[in-house]
DRENPA-3360 file (N, C-alpha, C; in nm, 2 decimals, always signed):
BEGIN
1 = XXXXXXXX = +1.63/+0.84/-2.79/+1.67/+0.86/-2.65/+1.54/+0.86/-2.57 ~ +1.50/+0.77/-2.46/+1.42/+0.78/-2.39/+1.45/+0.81/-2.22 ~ +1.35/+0.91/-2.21/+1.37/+1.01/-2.07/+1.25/+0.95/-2.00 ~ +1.31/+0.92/-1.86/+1.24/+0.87/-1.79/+1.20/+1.00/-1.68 ~ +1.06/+0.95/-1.62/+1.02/+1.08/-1.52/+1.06/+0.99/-1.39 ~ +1.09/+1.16/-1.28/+1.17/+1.05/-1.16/+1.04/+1.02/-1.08 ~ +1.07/+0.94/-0.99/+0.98/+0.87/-0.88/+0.99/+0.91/-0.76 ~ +0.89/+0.95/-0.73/+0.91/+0.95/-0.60/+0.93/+0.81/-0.48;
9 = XXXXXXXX = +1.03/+0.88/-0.37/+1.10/+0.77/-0.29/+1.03/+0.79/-0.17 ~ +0.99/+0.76/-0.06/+0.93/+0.79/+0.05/+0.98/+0.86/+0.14 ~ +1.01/+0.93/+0.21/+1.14/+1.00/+0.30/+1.10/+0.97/+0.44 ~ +0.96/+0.93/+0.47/+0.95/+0.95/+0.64/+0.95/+0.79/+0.67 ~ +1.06/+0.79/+0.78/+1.10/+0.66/+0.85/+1.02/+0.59/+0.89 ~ +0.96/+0.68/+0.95/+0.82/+0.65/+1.07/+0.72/+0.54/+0.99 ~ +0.64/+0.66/+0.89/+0.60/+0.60/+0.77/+0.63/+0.50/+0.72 ~ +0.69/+0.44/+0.66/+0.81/+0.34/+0.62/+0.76/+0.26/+0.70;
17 = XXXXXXXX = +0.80/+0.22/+0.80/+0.86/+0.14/+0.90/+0.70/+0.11/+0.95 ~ +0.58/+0.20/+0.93/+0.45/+0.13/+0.99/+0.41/+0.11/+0.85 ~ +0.43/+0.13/+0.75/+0.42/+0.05/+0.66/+0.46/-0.09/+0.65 ~ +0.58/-0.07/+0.66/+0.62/-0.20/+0.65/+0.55/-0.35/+0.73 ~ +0.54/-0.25/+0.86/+0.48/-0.34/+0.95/+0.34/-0.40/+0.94 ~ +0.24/-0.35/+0.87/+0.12/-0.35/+0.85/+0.14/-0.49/+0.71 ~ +0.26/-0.47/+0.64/+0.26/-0.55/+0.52/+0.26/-0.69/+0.53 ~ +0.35/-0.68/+0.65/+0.41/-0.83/+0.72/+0.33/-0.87/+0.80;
25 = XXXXXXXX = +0.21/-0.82/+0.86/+0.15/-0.86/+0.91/+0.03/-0.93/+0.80 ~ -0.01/-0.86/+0.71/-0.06/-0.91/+0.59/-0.06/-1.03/+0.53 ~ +0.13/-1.04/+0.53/+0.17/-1.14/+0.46/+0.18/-1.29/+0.57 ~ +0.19/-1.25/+0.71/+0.16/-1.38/+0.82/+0.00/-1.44/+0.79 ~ -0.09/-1.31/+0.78/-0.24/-1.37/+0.79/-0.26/-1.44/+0.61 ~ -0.18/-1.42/+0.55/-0.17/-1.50/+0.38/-0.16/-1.63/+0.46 ~ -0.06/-1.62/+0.48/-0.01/-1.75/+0.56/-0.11/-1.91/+0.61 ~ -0.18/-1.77/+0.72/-0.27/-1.85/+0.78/-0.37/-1.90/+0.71;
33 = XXXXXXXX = -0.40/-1.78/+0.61/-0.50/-1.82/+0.51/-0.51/-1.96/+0.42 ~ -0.39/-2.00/+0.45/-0.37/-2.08/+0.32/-0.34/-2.21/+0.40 ~ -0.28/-2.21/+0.56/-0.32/-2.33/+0.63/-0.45/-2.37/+0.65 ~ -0.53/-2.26/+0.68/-0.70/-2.26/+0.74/-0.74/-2.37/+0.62 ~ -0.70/-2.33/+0.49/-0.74/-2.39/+0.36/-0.69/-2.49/+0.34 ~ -0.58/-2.55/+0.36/-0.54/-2.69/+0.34/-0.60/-2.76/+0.47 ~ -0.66/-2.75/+0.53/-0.72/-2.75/+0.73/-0.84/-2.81/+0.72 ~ -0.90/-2.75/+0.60/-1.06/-2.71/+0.58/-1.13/-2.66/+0.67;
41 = XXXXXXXX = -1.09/-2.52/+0.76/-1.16/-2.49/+0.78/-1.30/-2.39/+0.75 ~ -1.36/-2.35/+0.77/-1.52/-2.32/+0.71/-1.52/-2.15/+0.66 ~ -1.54/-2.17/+0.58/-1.54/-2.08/+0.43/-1.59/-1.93/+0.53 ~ -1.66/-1.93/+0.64/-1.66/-1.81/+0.68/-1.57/-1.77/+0.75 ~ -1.52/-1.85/+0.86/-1.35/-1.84/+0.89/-1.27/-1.74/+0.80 ~ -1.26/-1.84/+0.64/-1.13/-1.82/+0.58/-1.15/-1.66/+0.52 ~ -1.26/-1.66/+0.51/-1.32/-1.49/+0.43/-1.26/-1.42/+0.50 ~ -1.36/-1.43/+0.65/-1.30/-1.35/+0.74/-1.16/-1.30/+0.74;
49 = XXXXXXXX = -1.05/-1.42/+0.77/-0.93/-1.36/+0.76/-0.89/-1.28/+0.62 ~ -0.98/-1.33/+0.46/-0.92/-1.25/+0.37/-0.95/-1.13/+0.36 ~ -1.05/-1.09/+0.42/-1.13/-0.98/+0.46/-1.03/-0.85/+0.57 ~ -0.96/-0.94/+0.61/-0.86/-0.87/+0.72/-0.74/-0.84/+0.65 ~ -0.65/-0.94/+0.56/-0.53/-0.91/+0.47/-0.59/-0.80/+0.35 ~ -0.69/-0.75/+0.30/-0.71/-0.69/+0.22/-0.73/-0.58/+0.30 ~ -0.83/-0.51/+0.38/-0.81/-0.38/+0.44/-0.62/-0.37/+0.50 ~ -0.60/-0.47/+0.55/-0.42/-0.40/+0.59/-0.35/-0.39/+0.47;
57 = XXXXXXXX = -0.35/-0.46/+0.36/-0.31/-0.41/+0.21/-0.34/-0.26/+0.19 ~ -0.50/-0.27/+0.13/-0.55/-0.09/+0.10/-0.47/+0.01/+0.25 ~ -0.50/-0.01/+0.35/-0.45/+0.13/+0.47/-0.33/+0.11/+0.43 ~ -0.20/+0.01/+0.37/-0.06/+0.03/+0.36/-0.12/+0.08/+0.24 ~ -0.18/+0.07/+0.15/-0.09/+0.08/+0.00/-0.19/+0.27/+0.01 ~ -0.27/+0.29/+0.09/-0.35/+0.44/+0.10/-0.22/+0.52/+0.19 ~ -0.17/+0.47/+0.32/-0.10/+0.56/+0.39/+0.01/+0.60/+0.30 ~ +0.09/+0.49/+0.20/+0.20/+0.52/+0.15/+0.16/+0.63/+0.00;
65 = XXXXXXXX = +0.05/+0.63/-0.03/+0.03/+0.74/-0.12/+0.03/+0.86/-0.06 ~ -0.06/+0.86/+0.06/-0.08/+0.97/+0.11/+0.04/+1.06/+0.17 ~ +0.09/+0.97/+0.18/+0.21/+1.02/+0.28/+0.34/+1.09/+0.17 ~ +0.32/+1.00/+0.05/+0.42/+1.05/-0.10/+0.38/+1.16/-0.13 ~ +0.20/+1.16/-0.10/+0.12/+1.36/-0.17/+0.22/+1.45/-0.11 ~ +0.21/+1.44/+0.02/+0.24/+1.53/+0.20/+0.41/+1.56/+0.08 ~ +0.49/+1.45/+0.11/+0.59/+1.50/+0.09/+0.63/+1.58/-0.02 ~ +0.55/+1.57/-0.13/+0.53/+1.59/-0.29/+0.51/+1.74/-0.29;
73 = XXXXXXXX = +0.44/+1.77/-0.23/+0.37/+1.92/-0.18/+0.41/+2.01/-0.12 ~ +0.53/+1.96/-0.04/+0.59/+2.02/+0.05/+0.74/+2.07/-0.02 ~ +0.79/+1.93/-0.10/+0.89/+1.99/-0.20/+0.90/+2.09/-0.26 ~ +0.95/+2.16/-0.29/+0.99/+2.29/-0.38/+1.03/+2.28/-0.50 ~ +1.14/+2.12/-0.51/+1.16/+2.07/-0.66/+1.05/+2.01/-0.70 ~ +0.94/+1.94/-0.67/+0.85/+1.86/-0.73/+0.77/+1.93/-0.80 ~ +0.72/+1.88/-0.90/+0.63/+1.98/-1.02/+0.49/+1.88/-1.00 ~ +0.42/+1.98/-0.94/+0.25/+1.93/-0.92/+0.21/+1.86/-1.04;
81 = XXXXXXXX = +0.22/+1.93/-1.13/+0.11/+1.90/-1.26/+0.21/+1.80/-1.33 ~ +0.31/+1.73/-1.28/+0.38/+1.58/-1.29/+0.28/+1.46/-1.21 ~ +0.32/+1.54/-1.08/+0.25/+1.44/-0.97/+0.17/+1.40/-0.92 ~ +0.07/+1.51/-0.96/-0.09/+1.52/-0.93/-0.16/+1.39/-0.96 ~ -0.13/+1.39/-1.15/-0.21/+1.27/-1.23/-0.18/+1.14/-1.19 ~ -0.03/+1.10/-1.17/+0.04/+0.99/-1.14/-0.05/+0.98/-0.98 ~ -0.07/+1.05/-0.90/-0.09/+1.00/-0.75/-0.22/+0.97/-0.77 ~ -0.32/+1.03/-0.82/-0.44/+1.02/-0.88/-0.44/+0.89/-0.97;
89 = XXXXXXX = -0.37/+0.84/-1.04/-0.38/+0.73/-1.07/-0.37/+0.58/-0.96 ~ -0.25/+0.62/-0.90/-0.19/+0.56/-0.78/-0.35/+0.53/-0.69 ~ -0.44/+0.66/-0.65/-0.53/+0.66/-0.58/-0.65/+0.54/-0.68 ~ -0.65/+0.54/-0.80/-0.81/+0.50/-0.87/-0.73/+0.38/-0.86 ~ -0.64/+0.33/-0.85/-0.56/+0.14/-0.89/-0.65/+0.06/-0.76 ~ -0.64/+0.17/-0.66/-0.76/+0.06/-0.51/-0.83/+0.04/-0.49 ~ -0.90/+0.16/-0.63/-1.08/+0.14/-0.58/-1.16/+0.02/-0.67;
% end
């Protein structure tokens, strides 16, 4: 029998929702990235923009850890020495 450990789900809307937003914005400048490149336009251009979808990647994929610690901590059901390592791992995957 295999027991799975639970996950945390995100609970703040707010959060969420500028998450989300930051993602999609991400995923338009892929976009662009990838007309710039069929375009030819000049390799410092295209950086530039990849340069831009990777910081809005890390601040989403940093606010959404951060914001799972906040909630994690504040729980009364959550067991730290569960979540600690897992978030801590979550945190070493973006450096």
């Amino acid at each position: 029998m295999t027991t799975t450990t639970p996950r945390h789900v995100l609970q703040d809307q707010a959060q969420v929702e500028a998450i989300t937003k930051r993602v999609k914005r991400a995923h338009g400048q892929m976009g662009a990235i990838v007309r710039m490149l069929e375009e030819g336009r000049s390799c410092e251009d295209i950086v530039t923009q990849m340069a831009a979808v990777a910081k809005a990647v890390n601040t989403a994929a940093f606010t959404l850890i951060s914001t799972s610690l906040k909630e994690c901590l504040v729980d009364t059901e959550s067991n730290p020495d569960d979540i600690v390592p897992r978030l801590q791992k979550l945190f070493l995957s973006l450096a």
